[in-house]
N, C-alpha and C positions, 0 to 999 in steps of 0.2 A: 700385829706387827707385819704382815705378807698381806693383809689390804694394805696400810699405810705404803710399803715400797709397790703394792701394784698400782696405787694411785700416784704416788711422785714417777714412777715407769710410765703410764699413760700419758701424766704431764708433759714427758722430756719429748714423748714420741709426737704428740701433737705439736710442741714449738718446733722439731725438726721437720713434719707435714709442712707448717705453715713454709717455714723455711723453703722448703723445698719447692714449695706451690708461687714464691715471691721470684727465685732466681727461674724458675720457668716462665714465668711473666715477661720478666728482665731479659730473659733470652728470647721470646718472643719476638720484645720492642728492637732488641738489638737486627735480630734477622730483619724487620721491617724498614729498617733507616737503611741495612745495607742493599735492600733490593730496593730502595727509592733513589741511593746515589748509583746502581749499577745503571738503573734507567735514565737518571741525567747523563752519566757519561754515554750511554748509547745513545741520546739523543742529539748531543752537540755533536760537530762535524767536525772528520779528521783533520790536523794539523792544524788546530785552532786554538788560543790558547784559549783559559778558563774567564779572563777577566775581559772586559769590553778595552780593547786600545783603541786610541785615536792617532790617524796619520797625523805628519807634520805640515800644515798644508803651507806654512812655510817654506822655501825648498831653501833659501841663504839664511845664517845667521849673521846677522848685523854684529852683535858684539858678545863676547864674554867675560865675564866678570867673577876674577875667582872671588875664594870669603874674605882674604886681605885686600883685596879691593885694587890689584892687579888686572889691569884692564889688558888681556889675550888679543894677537893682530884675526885681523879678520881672517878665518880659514875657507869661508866657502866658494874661494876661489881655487882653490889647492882642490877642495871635494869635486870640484865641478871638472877641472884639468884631469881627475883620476876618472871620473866618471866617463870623461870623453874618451881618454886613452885606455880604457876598458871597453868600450864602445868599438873603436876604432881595431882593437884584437878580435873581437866578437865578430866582425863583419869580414875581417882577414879569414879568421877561421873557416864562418860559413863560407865564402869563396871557394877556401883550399876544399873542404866537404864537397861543392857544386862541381867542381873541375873530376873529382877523382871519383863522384856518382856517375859524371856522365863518360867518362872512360872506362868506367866499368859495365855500362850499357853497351859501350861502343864495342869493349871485348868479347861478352855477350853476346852481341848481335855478329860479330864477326865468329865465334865458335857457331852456331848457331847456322850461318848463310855465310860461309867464306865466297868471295868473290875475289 
């Protein structure tokens, strides 16, 4: 009777070895996939996304056409008008930046060498 339960004891203790020896494998494989994607994201470049895009080498869309078959007025005239008059702030800006860089040398050079 105490062979018999030390032979079913040995049995339970070898399925739970095996057991044991399959999720160390499995933990293994797991660390390896995670240090193969830590090496991909280290290797692609900041501020990139993941999937390949392609520009619009389009710059106007001719037409749009929603799914009811609502044909949309052409916008890339609006895009192109905001694009200018974001253009045209851009270029005001740097101005006002160039005016108030070079008064501020000028203040500079005037602490500096009062004459």
């Amino acid at each position: 009777m105490f062979q018999q339960y030390m032979q079913k004891t040995d049995k339970v203790l070898e399925r739970l070895d095996t057991n044991c020896q399959n999720q160390q494998a499995s933990i293994r494989k797991i660390e390896t996939q995670i240090d193969l994607l830590a090496m991909q994201l280290l290797d692609r470049k900041l501020g990139t996304l993941l999937s390949n895009t392609v520009t619009n080498l389009k710059e106007k869309v001719d037409a749009i056409i929603t799914r009811s078959g609502v044909q949309l007025p052409e916008i890339h005239m609006k895009m192109q008008e905001k694009k200018d008059k974001q253009l045209a702030i851009e270029e005001e800006e740097a101005g006002k930046q160039d005016a108030k860089s070079k008064e501020e040398e000028y203040v500079k050079k005037r602490e500096v060498d009062p004459k």
